[in-house]
C-alpha positions in Angstrom: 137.4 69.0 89.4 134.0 69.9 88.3 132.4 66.6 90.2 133.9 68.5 93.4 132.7 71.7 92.9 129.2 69.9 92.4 129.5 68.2 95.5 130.6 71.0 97.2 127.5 73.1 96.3 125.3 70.1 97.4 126.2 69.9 100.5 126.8 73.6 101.6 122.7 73.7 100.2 121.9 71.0 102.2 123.2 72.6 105.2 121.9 76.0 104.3 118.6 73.6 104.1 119.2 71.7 107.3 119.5 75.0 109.1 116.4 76.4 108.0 114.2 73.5 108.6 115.7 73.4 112.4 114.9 77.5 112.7 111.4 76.3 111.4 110.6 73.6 114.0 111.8 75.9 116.5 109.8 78.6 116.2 106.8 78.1 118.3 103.3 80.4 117.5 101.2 79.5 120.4 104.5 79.9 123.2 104.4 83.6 122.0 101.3 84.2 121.9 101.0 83.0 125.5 104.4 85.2 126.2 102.6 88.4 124.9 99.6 87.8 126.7 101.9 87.7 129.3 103.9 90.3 129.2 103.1 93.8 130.9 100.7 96.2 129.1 103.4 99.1 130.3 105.8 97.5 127.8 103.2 98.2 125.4 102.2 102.3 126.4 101.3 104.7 123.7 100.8 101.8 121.0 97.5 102.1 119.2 97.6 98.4 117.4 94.7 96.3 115.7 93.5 93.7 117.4 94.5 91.4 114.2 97.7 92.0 114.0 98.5 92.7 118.1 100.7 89.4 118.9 103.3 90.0 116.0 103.2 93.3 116.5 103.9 92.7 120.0 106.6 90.4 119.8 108.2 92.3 117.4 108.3 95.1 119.2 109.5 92.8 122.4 113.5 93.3 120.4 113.5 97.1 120.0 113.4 98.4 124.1 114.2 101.6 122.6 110.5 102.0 121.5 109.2 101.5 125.1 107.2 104.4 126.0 107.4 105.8 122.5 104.4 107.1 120.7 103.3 104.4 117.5 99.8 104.3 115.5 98.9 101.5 113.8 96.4 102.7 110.8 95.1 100.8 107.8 94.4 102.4 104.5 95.1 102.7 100.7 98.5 102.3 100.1 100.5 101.1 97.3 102.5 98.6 99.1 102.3 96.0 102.3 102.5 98.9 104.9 105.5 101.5 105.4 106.0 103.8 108.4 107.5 107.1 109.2 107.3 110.1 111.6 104.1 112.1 111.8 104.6 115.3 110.1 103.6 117.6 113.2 106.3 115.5 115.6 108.5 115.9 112.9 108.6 119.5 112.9 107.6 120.5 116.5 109.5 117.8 118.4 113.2 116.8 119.5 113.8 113.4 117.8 113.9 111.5 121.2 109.9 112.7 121.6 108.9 111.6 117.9 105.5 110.0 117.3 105.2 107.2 114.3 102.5 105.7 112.2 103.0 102.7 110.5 100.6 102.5 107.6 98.8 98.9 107.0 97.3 98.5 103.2 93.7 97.0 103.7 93.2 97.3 99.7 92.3 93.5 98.6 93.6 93.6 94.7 94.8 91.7 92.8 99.1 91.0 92.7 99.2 93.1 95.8 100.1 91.4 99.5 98.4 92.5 102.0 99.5 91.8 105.8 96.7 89.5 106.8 97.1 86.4 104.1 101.2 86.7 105.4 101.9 84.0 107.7 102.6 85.1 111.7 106.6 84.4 111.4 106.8 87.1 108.5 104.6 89.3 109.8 106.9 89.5 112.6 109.7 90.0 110.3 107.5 92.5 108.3 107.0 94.4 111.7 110.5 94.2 112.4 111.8 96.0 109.4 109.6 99.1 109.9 110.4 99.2 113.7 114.1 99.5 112.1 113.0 102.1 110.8 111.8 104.2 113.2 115.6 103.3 115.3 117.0 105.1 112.6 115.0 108.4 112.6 115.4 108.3 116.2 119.0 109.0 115.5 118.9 111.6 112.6 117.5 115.3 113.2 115.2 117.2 111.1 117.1 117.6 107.4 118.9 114.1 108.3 115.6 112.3 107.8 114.4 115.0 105.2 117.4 114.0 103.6 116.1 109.8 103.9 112.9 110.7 102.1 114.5 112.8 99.1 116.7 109.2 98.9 113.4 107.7 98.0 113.4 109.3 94.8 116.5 107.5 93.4 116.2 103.7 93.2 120.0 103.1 93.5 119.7 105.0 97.3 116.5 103.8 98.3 117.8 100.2 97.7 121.0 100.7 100.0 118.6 102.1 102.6 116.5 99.6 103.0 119.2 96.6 102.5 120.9 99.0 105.8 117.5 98.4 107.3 117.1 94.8 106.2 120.5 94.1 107.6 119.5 96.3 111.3 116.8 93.5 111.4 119.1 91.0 111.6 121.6 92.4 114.0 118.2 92.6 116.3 117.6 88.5 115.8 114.9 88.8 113.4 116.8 87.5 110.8 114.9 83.9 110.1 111.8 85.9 110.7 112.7 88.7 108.1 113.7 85.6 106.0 110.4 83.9 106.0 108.7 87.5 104.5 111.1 87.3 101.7 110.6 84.2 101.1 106.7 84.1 101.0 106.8 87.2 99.1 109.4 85.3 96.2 107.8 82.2 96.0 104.5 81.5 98.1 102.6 84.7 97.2 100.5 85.8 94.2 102.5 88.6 94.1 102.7 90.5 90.2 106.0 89.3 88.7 106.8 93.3 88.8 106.2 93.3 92.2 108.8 90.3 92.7 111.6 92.1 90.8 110.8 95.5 92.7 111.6 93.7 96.0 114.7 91.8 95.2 116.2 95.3 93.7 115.4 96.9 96.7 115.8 94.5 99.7 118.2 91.6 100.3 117.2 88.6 98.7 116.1 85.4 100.8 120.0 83.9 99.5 121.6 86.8 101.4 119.5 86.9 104.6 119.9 83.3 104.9 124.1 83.9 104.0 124.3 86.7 106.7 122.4 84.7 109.5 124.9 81.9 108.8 127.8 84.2 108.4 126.8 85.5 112.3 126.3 82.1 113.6 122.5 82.7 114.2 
């Protein structure tokens, strides 16, 4: 009985393995590059984005249509993680949700155990991207104490991890899932990410076991 089992685990692993070596081989840098290059600078309105980081930015952005038009700053700073985004505070309080303007916040502070978005490799960045454009689906949908209410869930770890696992799992759901896969992965076992920081993300955002069983679960 136990032989089975064991064989049973080895090969659902090697097809889990299989899978992602065939998602790897597929994914193509330079045909997207040449797509974004491309692609219409009207798709792309009201984005202020860094040259660096414009073609994962870009294609990322290519899977949420919801965003064309909208309002989106791209600013690097001192922050205490990768990047984050959110609503400016003025559009926030003086504008409908549909008219919101965003900022996502890129950390430019080289340190030690911290990741910043320029040593991540282009298929997680996209992922990276991804998440935070998730984000800003969400507050599209919630009114003023509705998103109030999302912050103040960011002072209790237990809400703040089923908030961003929602988010992680919208990511998906938008085909991102393999991309969003890779930055868990290169954040668990390719980065010099601080052990701390390690734990921190797998309590807070689906691990790269879970991605990789929900992608397979949807037939992606």
């Amino acid at each position: 009985m136990m032989t089975r089992i064991l064989l049973f685990l080895f090969i659902q692993s090697s097809l889990v393995a299989s899978s992602q070596t065939d998602v790897q081989q597929s994914f193509d840098s330079l045909a997207i590059c040449e797509q974004v290059d491309a692609s219409s600078d009207s798709l792309f309105k009201n984005k202020l984005i860094p040259s660096t980081y414009q073609y994962a930015v870009k294609h990322a952005l290519s899977y949420f249509p919801e965003l064309d038009g909208k309002h989106i700053k791209f600013k690097e700073t001192k922050i205490s993680t990768t990047l984050n985004a959110r609503p400016t505070l003025g559009s926030l309080l003086f504008r409908s949700k549909n008219n919101r303007r965003y900022v996502v916040r890129i950390n430019n502070t080289e340190k030690d155990s911290m990741v910043t978005v320029n040593e991540v490799p282009f298929q997680a960045q996209i992922g990276l991207f991804g998440h935070e454009f998730c984000h800003f689906i969400d507050y599209q949908e919630r009114d003023l104490f509705q998103v109030v209410k999302r912050l103040f869930d960011y002072t209790s770890i237990k809400k703040k991890a089923n908030f961003e696992k929602e988010i992680d799992h919208m990511t998906i759901e938008r085909g991102l899932g393999w991309e969003l896969y890779e930055w868990s992965i290169f954040i668990q076992a390719k980065s010099d990410a601080s052990e701390k920081y390690k734990a921190f993300k797998r309590e807070i955002y689906l691990e790269p076991s879970e991605i990789v069983e929900i992608i397979s679960n949807k037939g992606n």
